[in-house]
Every structure is written in C-alpha cells, then in structure tokens.
C-alpha positions in Angstrom: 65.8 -14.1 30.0 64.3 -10.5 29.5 64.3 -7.8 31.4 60.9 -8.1 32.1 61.6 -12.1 33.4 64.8 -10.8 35.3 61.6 -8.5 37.2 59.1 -11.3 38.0 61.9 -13.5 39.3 63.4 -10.4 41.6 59.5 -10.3 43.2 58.0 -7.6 45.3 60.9 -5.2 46.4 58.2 -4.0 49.7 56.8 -7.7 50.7 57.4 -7.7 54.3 56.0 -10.0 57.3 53.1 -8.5 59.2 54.7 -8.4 62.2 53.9 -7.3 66.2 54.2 -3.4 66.1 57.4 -3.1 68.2 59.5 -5.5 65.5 57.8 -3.0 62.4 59.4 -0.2 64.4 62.9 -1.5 64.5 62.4 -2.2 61.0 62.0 1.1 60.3 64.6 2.2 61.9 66.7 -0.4 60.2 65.5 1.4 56.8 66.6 4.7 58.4 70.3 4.6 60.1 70.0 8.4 60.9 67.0 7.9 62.7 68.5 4.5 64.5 71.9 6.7 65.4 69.6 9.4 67.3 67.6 7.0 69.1 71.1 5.3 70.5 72.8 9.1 71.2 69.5 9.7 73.1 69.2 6.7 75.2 72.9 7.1 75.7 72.6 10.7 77.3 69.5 9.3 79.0 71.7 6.8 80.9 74.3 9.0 81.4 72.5 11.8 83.3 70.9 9.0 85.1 74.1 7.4 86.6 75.6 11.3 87.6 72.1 12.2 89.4 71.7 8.9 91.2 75.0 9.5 92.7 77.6 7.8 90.8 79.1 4.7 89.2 79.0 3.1 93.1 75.7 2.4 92.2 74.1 0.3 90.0 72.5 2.7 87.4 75.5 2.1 84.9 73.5 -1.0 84.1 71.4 1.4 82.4 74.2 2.0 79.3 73.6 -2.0 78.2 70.2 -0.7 76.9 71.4 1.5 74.2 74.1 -1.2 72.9 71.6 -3.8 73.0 69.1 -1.2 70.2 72.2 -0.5 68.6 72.9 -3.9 67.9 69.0 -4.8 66.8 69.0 -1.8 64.8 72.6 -0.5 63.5 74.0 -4.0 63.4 77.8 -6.0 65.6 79.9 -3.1 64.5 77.5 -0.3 65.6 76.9 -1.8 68.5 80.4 -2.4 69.7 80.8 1.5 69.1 78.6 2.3 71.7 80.1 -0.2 73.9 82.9 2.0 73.8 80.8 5.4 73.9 79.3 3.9 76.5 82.8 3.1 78.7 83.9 6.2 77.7 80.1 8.3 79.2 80.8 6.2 82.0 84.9 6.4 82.0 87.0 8.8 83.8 84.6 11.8 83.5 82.2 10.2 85.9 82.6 10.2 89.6 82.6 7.1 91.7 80.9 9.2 93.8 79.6 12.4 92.7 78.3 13.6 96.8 82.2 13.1 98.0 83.8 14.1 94.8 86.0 10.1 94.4 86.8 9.4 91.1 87.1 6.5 89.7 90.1 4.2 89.1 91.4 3.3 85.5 91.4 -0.7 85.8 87.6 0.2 87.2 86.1 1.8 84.1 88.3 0.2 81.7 86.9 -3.3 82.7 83.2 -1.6 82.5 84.3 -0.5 79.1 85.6 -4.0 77.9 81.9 -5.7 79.7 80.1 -2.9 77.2 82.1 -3.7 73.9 82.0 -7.7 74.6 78.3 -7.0 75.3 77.8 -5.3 72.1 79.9 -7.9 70.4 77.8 -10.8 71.5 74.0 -9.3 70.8 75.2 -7.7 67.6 76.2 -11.5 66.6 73.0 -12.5 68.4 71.1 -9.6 66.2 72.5 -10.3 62.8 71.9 -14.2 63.1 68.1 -13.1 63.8 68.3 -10.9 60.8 69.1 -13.6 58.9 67.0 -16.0 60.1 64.2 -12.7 59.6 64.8 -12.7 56.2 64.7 -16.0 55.3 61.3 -16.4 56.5 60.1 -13.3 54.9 61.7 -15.1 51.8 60.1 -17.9 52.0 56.4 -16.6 53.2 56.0 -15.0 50.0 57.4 -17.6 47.8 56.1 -20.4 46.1 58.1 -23.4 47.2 58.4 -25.4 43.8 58.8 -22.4 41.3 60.5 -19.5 43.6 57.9 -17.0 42.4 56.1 -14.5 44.5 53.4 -16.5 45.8 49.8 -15.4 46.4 50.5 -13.4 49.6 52.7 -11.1 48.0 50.0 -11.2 45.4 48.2 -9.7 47.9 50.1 -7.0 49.2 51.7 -5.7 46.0 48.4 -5.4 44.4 47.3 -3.9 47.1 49.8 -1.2 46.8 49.5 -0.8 43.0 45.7 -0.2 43.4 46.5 3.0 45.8 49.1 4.2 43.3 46.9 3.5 40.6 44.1 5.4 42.7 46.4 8.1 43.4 47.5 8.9 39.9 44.6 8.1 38.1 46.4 5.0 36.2 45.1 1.5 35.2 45.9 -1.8 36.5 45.2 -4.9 34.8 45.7 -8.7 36.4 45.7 -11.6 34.0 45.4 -14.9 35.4 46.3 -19.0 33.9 44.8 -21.9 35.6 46.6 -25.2 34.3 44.2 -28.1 33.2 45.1 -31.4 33.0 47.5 -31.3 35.8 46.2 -33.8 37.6 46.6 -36.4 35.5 50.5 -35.8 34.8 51.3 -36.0 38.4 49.6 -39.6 38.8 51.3 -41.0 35.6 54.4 -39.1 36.3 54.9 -38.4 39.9 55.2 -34.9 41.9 58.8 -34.3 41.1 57.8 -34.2 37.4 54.5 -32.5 38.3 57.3 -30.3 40.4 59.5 -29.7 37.2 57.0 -29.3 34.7 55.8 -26.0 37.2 59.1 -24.7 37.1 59.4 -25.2 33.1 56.0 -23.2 32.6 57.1 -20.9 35.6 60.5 -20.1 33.3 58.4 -20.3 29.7 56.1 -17.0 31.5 58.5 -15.1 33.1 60.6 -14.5 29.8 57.3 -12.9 28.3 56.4 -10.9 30.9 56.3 -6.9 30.2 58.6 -4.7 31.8 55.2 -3.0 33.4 54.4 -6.6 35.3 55.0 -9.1 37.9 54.3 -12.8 37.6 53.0 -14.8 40.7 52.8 -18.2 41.4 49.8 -18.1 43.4 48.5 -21.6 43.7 49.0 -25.6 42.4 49.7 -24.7 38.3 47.6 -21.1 39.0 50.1 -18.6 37.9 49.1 -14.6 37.6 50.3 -11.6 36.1 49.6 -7.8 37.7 50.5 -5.2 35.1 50.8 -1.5 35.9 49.0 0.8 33.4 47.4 -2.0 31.9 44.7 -1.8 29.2 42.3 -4.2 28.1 43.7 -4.8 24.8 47.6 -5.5 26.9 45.7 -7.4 28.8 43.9 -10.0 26.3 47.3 -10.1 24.2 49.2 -11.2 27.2 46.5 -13.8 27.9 47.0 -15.5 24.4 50.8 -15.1 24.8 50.5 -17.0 28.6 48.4 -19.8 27.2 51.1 -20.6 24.0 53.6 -20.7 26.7 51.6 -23.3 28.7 50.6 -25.5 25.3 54.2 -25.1 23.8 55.7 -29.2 23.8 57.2 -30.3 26.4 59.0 -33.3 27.5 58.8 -34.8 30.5 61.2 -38.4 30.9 61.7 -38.2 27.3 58.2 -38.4 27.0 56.1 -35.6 25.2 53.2 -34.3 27.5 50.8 -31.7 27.0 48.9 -29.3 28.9 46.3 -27.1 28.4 45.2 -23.6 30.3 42.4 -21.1 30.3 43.1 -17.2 31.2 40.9 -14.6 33.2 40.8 -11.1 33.5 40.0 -8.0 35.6 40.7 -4.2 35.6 40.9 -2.0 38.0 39.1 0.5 38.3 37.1 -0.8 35.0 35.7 -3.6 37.2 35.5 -1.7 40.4 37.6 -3.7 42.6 39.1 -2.1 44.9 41.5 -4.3 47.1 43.9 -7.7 46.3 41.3 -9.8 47.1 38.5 -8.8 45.5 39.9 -8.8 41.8 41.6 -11.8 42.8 38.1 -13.0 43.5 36.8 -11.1 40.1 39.7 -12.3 38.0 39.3 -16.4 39.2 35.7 -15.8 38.2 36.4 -15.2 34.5 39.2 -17.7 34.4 36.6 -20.3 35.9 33.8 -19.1 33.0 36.8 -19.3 30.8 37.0 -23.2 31.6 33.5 -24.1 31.6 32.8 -22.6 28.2 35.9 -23.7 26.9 37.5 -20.4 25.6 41.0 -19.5 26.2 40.4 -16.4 27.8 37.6 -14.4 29.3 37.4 -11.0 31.2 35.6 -10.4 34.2 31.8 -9.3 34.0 30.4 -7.8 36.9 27.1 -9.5 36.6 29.0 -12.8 37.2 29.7 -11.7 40.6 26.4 -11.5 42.2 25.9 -15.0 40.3 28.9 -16.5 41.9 27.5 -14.8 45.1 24.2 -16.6 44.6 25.7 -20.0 43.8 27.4 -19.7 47.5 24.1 -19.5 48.8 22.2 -21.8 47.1 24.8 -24.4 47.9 24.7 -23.7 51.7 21.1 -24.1 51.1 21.2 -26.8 49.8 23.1 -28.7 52.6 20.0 -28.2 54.8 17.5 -29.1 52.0 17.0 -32.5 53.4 17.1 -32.5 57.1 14.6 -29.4 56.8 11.9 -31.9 54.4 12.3 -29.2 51.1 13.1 -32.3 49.2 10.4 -33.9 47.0 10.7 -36.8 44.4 8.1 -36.4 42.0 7.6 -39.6 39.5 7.1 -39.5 35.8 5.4 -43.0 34.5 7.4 -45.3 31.8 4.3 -46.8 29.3 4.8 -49.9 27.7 4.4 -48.8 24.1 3.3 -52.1 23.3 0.3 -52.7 25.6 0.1 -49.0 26.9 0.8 -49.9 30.5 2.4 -48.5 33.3 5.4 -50.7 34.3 7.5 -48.5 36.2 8.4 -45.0 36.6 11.8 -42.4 37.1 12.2 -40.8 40.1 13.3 -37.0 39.6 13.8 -35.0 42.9 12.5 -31.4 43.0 13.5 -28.8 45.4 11.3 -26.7 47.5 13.2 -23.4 48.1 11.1 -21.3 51.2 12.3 -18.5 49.6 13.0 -19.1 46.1 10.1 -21.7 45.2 10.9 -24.5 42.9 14.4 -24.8 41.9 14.3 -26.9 38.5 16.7 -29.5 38.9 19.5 -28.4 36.3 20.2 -25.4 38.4 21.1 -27.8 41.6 22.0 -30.6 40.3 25.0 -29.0 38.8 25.8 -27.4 41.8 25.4 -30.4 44.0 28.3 -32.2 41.8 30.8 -29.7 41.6 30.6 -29.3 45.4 30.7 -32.9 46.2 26.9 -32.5 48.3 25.6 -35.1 45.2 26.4 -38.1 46.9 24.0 -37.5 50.1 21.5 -36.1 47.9 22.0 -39.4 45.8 21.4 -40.7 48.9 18.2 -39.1 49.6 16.9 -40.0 46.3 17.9 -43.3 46.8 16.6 -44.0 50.9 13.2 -42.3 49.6 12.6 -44.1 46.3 13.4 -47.8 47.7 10.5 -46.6 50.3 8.3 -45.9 47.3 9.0 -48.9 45.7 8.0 -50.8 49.4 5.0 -48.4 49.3 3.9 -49.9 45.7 4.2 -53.3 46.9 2.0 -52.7 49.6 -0.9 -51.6 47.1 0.1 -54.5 45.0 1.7 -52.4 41.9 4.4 -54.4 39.8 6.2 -51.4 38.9 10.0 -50.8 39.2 11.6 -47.6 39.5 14.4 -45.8 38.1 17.0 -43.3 40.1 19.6 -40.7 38.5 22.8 -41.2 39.6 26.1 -39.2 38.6 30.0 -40.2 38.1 30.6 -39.4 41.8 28.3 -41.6 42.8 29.4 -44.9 40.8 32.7 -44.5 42.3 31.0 -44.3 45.9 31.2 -47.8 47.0 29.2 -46.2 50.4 26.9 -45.6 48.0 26.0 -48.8 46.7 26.4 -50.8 49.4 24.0 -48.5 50.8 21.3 -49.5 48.0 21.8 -52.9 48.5 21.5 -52.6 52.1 18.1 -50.6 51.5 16.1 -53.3 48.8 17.6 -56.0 51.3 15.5 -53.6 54.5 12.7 -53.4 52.5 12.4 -56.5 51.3 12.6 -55.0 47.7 13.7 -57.5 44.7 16.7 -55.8 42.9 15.1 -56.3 39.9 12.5 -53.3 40.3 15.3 -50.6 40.9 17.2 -49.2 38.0 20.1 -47.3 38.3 20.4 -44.6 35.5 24.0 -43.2 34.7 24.2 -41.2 31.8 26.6 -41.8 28.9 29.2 -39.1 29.6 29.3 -40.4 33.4 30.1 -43.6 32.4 32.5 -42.9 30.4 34.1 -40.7 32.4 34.7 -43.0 35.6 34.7 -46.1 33.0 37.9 -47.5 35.4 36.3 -47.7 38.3 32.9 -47.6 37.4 32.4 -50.1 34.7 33.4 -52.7 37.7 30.8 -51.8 39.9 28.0 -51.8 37.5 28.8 -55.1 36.4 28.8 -55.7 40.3 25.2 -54.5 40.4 24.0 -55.9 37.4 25.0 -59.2 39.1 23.0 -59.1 42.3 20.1 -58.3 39.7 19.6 -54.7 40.2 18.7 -52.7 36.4 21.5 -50.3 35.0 20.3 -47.5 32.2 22.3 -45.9 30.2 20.5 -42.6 30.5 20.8 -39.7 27.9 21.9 -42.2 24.9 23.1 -40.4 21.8 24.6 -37.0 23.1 27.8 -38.6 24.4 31.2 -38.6 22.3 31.4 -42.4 21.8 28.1 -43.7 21.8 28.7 -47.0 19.9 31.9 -47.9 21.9 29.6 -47.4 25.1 27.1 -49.6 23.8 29.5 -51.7 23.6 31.6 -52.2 26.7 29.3 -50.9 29.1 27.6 -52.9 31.2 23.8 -52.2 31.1 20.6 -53.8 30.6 18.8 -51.1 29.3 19.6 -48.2 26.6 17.6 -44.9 27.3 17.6 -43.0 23.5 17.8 -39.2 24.1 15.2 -36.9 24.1 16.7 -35.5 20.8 15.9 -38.7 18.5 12.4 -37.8 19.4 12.2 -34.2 18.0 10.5 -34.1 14.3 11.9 -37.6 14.2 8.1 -38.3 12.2 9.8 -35.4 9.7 13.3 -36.6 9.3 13.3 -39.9 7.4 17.1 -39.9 8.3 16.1 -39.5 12.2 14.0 -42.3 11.6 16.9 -44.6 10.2 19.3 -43.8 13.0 16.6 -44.6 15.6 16.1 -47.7 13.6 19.6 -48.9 13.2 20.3 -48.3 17.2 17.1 -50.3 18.1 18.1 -52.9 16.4 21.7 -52.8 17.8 20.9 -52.0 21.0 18.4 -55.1 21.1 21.0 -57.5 19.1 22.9 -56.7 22.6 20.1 -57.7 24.8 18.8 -54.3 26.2 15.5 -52.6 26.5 15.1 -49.7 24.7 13.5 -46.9 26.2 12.7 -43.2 24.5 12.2 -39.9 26.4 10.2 -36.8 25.4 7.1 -38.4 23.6 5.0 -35.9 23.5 2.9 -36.6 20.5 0.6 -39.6 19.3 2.7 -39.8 15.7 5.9 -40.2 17.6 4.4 -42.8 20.0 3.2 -44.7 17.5 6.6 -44.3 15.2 8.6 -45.7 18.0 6.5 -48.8 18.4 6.7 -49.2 14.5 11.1 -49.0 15.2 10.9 -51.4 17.9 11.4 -49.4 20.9 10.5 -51.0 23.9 9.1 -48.3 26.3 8.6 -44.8 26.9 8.3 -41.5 28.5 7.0 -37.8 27.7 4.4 -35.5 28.0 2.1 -37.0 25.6 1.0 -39.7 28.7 2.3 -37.8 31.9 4.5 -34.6 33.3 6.7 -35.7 36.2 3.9 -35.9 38.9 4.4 -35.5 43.4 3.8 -39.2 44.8 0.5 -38.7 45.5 -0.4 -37.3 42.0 1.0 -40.0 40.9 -0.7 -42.6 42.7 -3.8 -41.2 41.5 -2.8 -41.1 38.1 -2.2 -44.8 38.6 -5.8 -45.6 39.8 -7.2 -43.7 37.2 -5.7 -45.6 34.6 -6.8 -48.8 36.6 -11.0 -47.4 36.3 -9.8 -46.4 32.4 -6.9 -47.4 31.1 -5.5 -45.1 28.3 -5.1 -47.1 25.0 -2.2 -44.9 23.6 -0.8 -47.1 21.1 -3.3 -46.2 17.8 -3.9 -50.3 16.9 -5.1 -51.3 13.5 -8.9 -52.1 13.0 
C-alpha cells in the first residue's frame, strides 16, 4: 500500500466527539499535562488552606483533598492520580494540626490511614478513569467510521473538510473534493448477499486507498459512496484522480469465483472556485455533479453553479407537487384517437397538466420526471386514474362509445395497490374494462418485465386494453413485441416525421404493421400532423391515430365540444378516392 493509502486508512488525526462543554475541557487538559498538573497543585493548595482555616483535620474539610485525586485521575491518568493521593496525605500529614485553635497534633496511625484512603482512592477512580477513556475512544472510533470498510465515514467528512476550508481560507490555498457513487450495487447484493455486497466495499475501499495522493484523504461516506478531499487541489488533479477512482471501481473482480462487474460515476467541486464555503455545502455541490454525471452517463462531471439553484428548484417543485391534488391544480386534458379508416372518434388519451398558482402550466415532462424519481407517481397515477374512470362514466352518460387511455410508469405496474385500485374503480362505475387502456411505454416494460409482465397479462385477462406506448425508441423493440403482453402497439412519434420523404421510413412502418398485426394488435401512430402522413398510414395499414393535424390535447370541456362539433359536421380526414 502507498503512503498516500497508509494516510486514508490512518483517518482524520483531530476527529473528535462533540461533546457537553465540561468533557471538551478535560479533554484539553488531557492534550496539555502541564496545564492538567497546575490545575491539581491548585485545587490541592485550595483544600489545604481550607482544612487549616476551618480548624483542623477534627473536622471534616479533609474530604476536600478527594477532589483533586479524583481530576487527577480524569485528567493525568491511575498513576497521577495515586501521586496526589500521597501529596494529598502528606498536605494533610503530620504538618497539619488536629486542631489548629489548641495547638494537638495529630497521631501517625491517624494520617497515615488518611494517606492510604487518598492513594486507594486514587487507585480505584484512575482504574475507573482509564476504563472510560477507553471506552471514550472507542466510540469516537467508531462514530467516525464506516462499519464495513473502516474508513473515515461522512461525519469526519464533515469535520475535516471543515477544517481544511479554514486553512485553505487562511493561506490562500485550493481544496478540491472528488466523489464515486457505485452503480449497480443493488443488484450484486440480491444475487449475492450483503456479506459479498460487504466484501466487494472493502475490495474497492482497498483498490482507492492505494491511489490516493499524499495531499488526500479517502472517506467512505455512504452505501458504495466513497470521497476523496485533497489539499491544494487543482482542477486538472482533480479530474485525473476521478478517471483513476472509476478504473479502480471497473477493474474485475471476483466475487464466489464468479466475475462481477460494477460500474461508477465521479463528481467534483472546488473550493473556493465553486464558492462553498462549509463541509456540507460542497458536499451538497459535489453529489450534484456526481448525480449529473449519472443521468448523462459520463464518467465524471464538475460542479456548475447554475445546477444548484436547479437542484434548489426541483426541491420545490416536488413539495409542490405533493399538494397539487388535494389543492384541484390538477387538470387532465384529452387528445382524441381518429379511426383513420372511417375518420371517427373512438376514444381518446388522457394527459394530465398541472396548474402551478405561481408558475402557470408546468408541461408534463418537467413533473413527470420528478414525480418518478421521488416515488409521488403512484398517487398522481392515481389521480389520473380515479378522474379518467369518472370521465369515461361521464361519456356513458351522454351516450359516447369511446374508450380511454391512461399513462402509466414502471412503478406503477409493480403497484398491485394500484391496479386493484382500477379494477375497483370500472367495477364503481359501472365501466366495461374494455374502454380503459393502460399505456406503459416500451422501456417501462422492459424494465419491470419480472414482475410486470404478470400483471399485465392479469389485466389483459379481466378485459382491460394494455398499449405499448412510445413503440420504436426502446433497445429491444422486436423482443418486446414479442413477449409482452399487449393488445395494442402505439408506433412512436418518430416513424411519423418526413416518413412521406423517407421511402425507407415507409418500409420499416410497413414491415412493423404488418408484424404487429400478424400478432393480433392494433396499431396506433402519434404525431399526425399532416394530411399526406394521415393518408400514408392508412395506405401501411395502421389502425388509428393521433396528432395535431385533427386535435391538440384539449381540457374536458373543450373536448366535449370538439366532440359535438364533429357530431353537426363530421371531419372526413381520410382523402377517399372519387
């Protein structure tokens, strides 16, 4: 191991405990024997003076020299505090009076037994003491350790950063903080267990400490979240650390004879570059970057400042969005779905807008997102859900055959709340399951395809729809169309662009058609928004459609408007031969 390992393995040399202000004070002493050794002489004299002005050792102020052996021992340690047992016998010996108004002395046997009470007293609370110190230590120890890897943990994170920004400050010096988030953790410790999670941490933990430079300190300061603070640390250090973490992270490794791997992304903040100026906050600036790092898929970013009010805004738009629905900002807006065919209406998707009092209309991509990653999707999914089965019991009222489709997300699939709670609404309502579709898009599905594929087949049983939404963008689109259960196959919004100016488009949209029909689903496309690609569809067999070319995304009661207007006049979108 290198020097600079054999430094992130010794940790902080000034973590301490915060502690109540009377312990900190023997501490210091502790640190500073001189200043321990006057306090003792002084309380020693103290007691002293006190025992020959109250009249003697016949009294009983010689009680008074158990104080100074009992600091001794807290602060000087069982050998120190013995000592002034015996200075203390000895303050108290034959040179004080039994009774200093008549002038008796004392006997021998009397203030030699005193003396032996002192010493043994000494002997006992400096044993007492130095267990305590122990045990002291040992918790100091192990609050600012991790417990799998033995590294500094995030607390002593915390305070040594916090001291290397005020020397940094002080002498005008740079301090840079590199940080490694593990990915794919999660799925090692289900396949293998924790005590191989447990050992594979203590591998990678080994692996960066033997790179780490002489000017740095590694930390272990979360589950497979290890950091680096390095003293005089430039940006260029900094980004060639980062590279030299993550090949330590990706190098082989074995765990049960089996070869694993792992991946990691890397963030990075400077002080003073980034203007941070305590632990937390380019703790905070540094996770920042290592999170951009991961979404984008880079190995390593550094800290933007402009991020941070982002990140800042994201908080509050997600506590927002917790109250969205009980304060009615909610709104699903429906776009129709045209029989390309015929040129009816036969259903619609419900899309749910937000209402921000403050920020207006929040397009859905910005909360959706959000909503997702913070686990609020499944009682927005909820929402949409209650609401649209309401709809569809609102249609039936007026006598529309229409079904509807709802957007639902990975989460939700695996949320058998959820779905029992949809088949609990259509069976309140009185709704057929056949007029509800649930939409999941490709990259959902395949992403919860062990649990997930189960329950669609489950819904698709007790006749309610199931789209595959966003068909086309996803990573295995044929092996989806394949095992998935669905009854409908939504084409991406992408086949439709210049797809009347790419004859190759055209084939492609062709050949899935076909295939997608061949497995007995409905074909819808999205983003129609001109007569040629309507009528080009039709020609390649799709089934239905969507876009701008017969309707935006319109509130409920634009939409039931646009429906009675197309009752007076019906559009005739399809361009039919004379």
């Amino acid at each position: 191991m290198t020097p600079g390992a054999d430094k992130a393995r010794s940790g902080p040399k000034h973590a301490a405990i915060v502690l109540p202000a009377p312990i900190q004070w023997l501490t210091m002493a502790q640190n500073a024997p001189l200043v321990g050794v006057t306090i003792i002489l002084t309380l020693l004299t103290l007691a002293t003076s006190s025992i020959f002005v109250a009249g003697g050792t016949h009294t009983a102020m010689p009680h008074l020299l158990y104080l100074p052996v009992i600091v001794a021992a807290f602060l000087l340690g069982l050998r120190a505090a013995m000592l002034t047992g015996l200075l203390a016998g000895l303050a108290c010996g034959p040179f004080m009076p039994l009774d200093v108004a008549a002038n008796i002395p004392q006997s021998l046997p009397n203030w030699l037994v005193r003396t032996a009470y002192f010493i043994i007293a000494g002997g006992l609370v400096g044993g007492f003491a130095s267990l305590l110190s122990r045990q002291l230590s040992s918790l100091r120890h192990s609050a600012f350790r991790n417990p799998v890897t033995g590294l500094p943990n995030r607390a002593a994170f915390q305070e040594d950063v916090d001291r290397m920004i005020h020397e940094a400050e002080t002498a005008g010096s740079t301090l840079a903080i590199v940080k490694v988030r593990i990915t794919e953790l999660e799925p090692i410790l289900s396949t293998f267990g924790y005590d191989q999670g447990d050992a594979l941490l203590n591998l990678v933990g080994d692996r960066l400490s033997a790179i780490i430079p002489l000017s740095g300190t590694l930390y272990n300061i979360g589950p497979g979240r290890f950091a680096v603070a390095m003293t005089n640390g430039s940006k260029e250090k900094a980004c060639t650390l980062a590279l030299r973490l993550l090949e330590m992270v990706r190098a082989p490794t074995l765990l049960e004879d089996i070869p694993v791997s792992i991946d990691g992304h890397a963030g990075i903040a400077l002080y003073p570059t980034h203007g941070q100026h305590d632990a937390l906050a380019l703790l905070r600036a540094v996770s920042q970057a290592t999170n951009r790092a991961d979404e984008r898929d880079l190995d390593y970013m550094i800290f933007d400042p402009a991020s941070d009010d982002e990140y800042r805004d994201r908080v509050l738009l997600m506590s927002d969005l917790r109250e969205a629905a009980p304060n009615n900002q909610l709104e699903l807006y429906y776009q129709p779905l045209i029989d390309l065919r015929s040129g009816k209406c036969v259903g619609a998707e419900a899309l749910i807008r937000w209402h921000h009092p403050t920020r207006g209309l929040i397009p859905p991509d910005v909360f959706i997102p959000l909503a997702e990653t913070t686990g609020l999707i499944g009682p927005l999914s909820l929402w949409v859900a209650q609401n649209g089965v309401a709809e569809l019991a609102e249609w039936r009222r007026r006598n529309l055959d229409l079904h509807l489709s709802i957007n639902i997300s990975a989460y939700d699939l695996e949320s058998s709340f959820l779905m029992r709670s949809i088949e609990s609404l259509l069976l309140a309502h009185d709704i057929e399951p056949s007029q509800l579709i649930l939409e999941i898009t490709e990259s959902a599905a395949i992403s919860s395809q062990r649990t997930g594929f189960a329950m669609l087949e489950r819904l698709i049983g007790r006749g309610i729809g199931v789209a595959i939404d966003d068909f086309g963008v996803g990573r295995s689109s044929l092996a989806c169309l394949r095992d998935m259960p669905a009854t409908t196959l939504k084409l991406d919004r992408g086949f439709c662009t210049k797809l009347t100016e790419d004859p190759r488009q055209q084939r492609v949209v062709q050949a899935t058609v076909d295939m997608a029909h061949e497995f007995g689903l409905n074909v819808v496309a999205e983003g129609i928004e001109t007569q040629e690609t309507y009528d080009l569809l039709l020609t390649l067999g799709c089934d239905q459609g969507q876009g701008y070319l017969m309707s935006r995304p319109l509130p409920q009661e634009a939409f039931h408007r646009w429906l009675e207007a197309q009752e007076i006049q019906p559009q005739t979108w399809p361009r039919r031969p004379a």
